[in-house]
N, C-alpha and C positions, 0 to 999 in steps of 0.2 A: 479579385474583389478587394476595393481598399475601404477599411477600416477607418473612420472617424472617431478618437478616442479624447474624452476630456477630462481634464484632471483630475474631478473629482471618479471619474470613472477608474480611473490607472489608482488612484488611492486604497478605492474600495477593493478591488481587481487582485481576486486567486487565491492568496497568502502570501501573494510578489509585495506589496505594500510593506513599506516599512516599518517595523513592527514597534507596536508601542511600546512593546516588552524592552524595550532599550531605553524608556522614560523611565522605565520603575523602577532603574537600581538593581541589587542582586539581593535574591529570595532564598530562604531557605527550603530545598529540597525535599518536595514531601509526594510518596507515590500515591496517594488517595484521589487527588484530580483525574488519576487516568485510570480507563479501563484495563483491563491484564484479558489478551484476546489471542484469539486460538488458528493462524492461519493453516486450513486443511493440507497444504502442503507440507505441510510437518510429519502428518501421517499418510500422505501420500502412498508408501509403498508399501502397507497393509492392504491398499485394494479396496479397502470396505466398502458397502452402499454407504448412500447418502444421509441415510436416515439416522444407520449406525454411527456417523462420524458427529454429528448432531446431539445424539444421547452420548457418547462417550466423552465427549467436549464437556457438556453440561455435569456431566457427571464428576471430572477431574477438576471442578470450582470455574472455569474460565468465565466471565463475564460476558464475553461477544466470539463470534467464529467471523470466518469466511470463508465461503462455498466456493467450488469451481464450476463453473456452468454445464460441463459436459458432463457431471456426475448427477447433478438435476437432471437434465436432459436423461441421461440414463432412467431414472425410475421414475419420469414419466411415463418413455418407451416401454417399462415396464409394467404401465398400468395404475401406478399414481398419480397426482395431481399436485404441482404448483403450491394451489392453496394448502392441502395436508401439510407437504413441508412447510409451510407460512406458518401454521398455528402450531406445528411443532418444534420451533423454535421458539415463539412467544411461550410457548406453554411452561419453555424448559427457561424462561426468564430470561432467555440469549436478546443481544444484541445482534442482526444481520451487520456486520461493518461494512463490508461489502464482497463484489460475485467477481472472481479470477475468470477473465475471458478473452478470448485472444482474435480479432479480424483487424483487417488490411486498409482500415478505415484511411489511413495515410499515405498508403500507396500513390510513387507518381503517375504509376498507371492509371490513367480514369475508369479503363473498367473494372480496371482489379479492386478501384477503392469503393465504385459504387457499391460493388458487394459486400466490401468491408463496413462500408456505414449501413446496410441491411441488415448484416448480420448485427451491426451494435443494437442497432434498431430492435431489433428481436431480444438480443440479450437485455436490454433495459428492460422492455418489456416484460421481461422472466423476471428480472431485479424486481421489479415493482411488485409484481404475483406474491413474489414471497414478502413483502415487506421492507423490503430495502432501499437506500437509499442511493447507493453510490456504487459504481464499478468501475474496474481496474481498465486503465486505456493503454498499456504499452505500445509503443508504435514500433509498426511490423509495415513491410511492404517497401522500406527502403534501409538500403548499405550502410549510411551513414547521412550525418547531419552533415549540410550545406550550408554554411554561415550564412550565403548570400539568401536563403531561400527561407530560414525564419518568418518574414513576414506570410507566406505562403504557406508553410506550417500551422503558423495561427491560426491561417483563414481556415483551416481543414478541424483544428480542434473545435475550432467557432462552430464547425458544422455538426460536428457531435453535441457539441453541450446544447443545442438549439433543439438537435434530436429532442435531447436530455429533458430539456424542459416539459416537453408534450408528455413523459414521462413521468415525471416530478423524480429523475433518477439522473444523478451527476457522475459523469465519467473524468476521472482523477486520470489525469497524465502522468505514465510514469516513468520513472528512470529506472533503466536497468546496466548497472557497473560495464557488463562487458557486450553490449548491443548498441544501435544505435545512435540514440540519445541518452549516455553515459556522464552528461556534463550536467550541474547541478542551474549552472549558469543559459547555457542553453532552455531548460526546461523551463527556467524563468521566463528567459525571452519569450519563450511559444505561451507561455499561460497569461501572461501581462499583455502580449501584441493581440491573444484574442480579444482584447476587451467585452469580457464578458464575464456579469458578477458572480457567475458561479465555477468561473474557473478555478481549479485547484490541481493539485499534482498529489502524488502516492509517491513517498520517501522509504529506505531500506537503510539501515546503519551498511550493512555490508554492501550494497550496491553504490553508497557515496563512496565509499573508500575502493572498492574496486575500479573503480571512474578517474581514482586521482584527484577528489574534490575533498577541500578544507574544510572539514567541519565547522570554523569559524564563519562560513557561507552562511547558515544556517542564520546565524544573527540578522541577515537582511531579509529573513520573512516572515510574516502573519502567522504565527503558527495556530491563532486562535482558528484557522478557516482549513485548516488541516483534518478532516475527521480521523484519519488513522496512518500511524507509521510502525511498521516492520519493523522488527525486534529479533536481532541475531549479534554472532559473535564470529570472529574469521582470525583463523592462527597467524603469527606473527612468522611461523617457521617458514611459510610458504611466500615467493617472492607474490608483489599483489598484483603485476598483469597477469601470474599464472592462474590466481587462483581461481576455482571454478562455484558455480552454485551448490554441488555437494561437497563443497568444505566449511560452509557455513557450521557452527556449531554453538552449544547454549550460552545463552547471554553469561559474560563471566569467564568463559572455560576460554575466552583467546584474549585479544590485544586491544578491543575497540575501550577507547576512556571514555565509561560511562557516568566515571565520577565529573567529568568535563561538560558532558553532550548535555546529559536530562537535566541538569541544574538551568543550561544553557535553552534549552526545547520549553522548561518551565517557564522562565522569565518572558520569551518570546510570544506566552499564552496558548500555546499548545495543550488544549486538556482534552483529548482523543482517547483512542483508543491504541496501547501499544502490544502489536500484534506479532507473537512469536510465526516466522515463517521460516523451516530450515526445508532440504532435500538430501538430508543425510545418512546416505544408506549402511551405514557403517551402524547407526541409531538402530535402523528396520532388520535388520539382519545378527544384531546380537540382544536384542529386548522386544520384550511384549509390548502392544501399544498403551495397554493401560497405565505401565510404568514409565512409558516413554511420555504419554500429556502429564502424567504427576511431576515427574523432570522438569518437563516443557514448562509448568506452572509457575513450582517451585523457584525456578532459576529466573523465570522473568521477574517475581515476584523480587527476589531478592534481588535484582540489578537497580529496581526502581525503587528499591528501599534505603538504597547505599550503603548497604550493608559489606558488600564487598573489597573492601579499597579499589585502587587507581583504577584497574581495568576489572572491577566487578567483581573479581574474587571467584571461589569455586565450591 
């Protein structure tokens, strides 16, 4: 399928446009524009229901979550409802940022993908149930990115976000460091070639750097059309092809220059939500969770306060 795209279309287009936050000059750094939000896979390896992860978010000050769909999915199967989780979120004054889900929507196989966009199909649909707005679209179903074959990429995101709309639920492409579409530059490509206005991408500090991408990248996009970026920390001691997603660690405790980035994500218009996501079992296996989201708060809190020096401090 070839794409007809016009200028004013590619301007408006993702958060690829280039950002006006590069007209404004340089701002003084203040974390109050942004949400301070709670990605469940932080607490991942406590197990808990759905529900639990929900109040115990709320509980620990966080502003917004984000759910993984197979854990809804679970206490459905077990006899709740969608809705319930919908107003117990609202209830508890959260933010849904958005639902972690994972199909083959991009697969070259066509039949593998048609399944893949059924199943996004259904997971937006669950998005919407509970109130949300946006889910996670990592692309699964192929090895590796095909310079030549971006434009073909595009048309496959184009097909999600068209889902999306029937929905009123936007699926954010995402990078992931060691998968992939690991390039910050590629993920451009595919969000600007869908030409479609509600293309957007899901950022990770630790997934640019484990990719090899320059945080000065960052300056060439919209961050006002960003709704949330991941919020972690990755040790310096560790060479960065090796490192894995369980060595992610709290904003501050590694090497990422947050006194750099968020002054940088500010200027750009970025005023999202920045969302702690670790998988570090090191965390689950020597602390309780409840001290582990007060951690989890506390650290994001002070990353985006600059309270830290160069790299955030501890």
């Amino acid at each position: 399928m070839k794409i007809e795209i016009t200028r004013r279309e590619m301007l408006r287009n993702s958060g690829i446009a280039l950002a006006a936050g590069g007209l404004m000059g340089t701002t003084s750094f203040s974390p109050r524009p942004f949400r301070v939000s709670l990605n469940t896979s932080t607490i991942r390896g406590y197990q808990l229901p759905v529900e639990k992860q929900i109040d115990l978010c709320a509980e620990a000050g966080f502003d917004g979550i984000e759910l993984w769909v197979s854990d809804v999915e679970a206490y459905v199967k077990q006899g709740g409802t969608v809705a319930e989780l919908g107003r117990r979120i609202k209830q508890h004054g959260l933010v849904l940022e958005n639902i972690i889900a994972f199909s083959t929507w991009m697969a070259d196989d066509a039949v593998e993908r048609a399944a893949g966009i059924q199943k996004m199909r259904q997971d937006m649909e669950l998005t919407a149930g509970l109130g949300g707005k946006y889910i996670a679209a990592p692309v699964q179903g192929i090895s590796a990115v095909v310079k030549q074959k971006l434009p073909e990429y595009s048309d496959r995101y184009r097909v999600i976000l068209e889902e999306g709309v029937q929905a009123d639920v936007t699926p954010l492409l995402e990078l992931w460091g060691g998968g992939a579409l690991n390039q910050l530059s590629d993920t451009a490509a595919i969000t600007i070639g869908a030409a479609h206005p509600n293309a957007s991408m899901l950022l990770d500090f630790y997934h640019l750097y484990r990719g090899g991408n320059s945080f000065d990248s960052l300056r060439q996009l919209n961050g006002g059309v960003l709704p949330v970026f991941h919020i972690n920390d990755y040790p310096g001691s560790i060479p960065r092809e090796a490192l894995e997603d369980a060595d992610r660690v709290f904003p501050g405790d590694g090497s990422c220059p947050f006194d750099e980035i968020l002054p940088l994500l500010q200027e750009i218009g970025f005023r999202g939500a920045f969302s702690i996501e670790l998988f570090n079992k090191t965390y689950w296996d020597s602390t309780d969770v409840v001290t582990l989201l007060k951690k989890s708060y506390h650290k994001t809190a002070a990353a985006l306060s600059n309270k830290g020096g160069k790299h955030g401090g501890s």
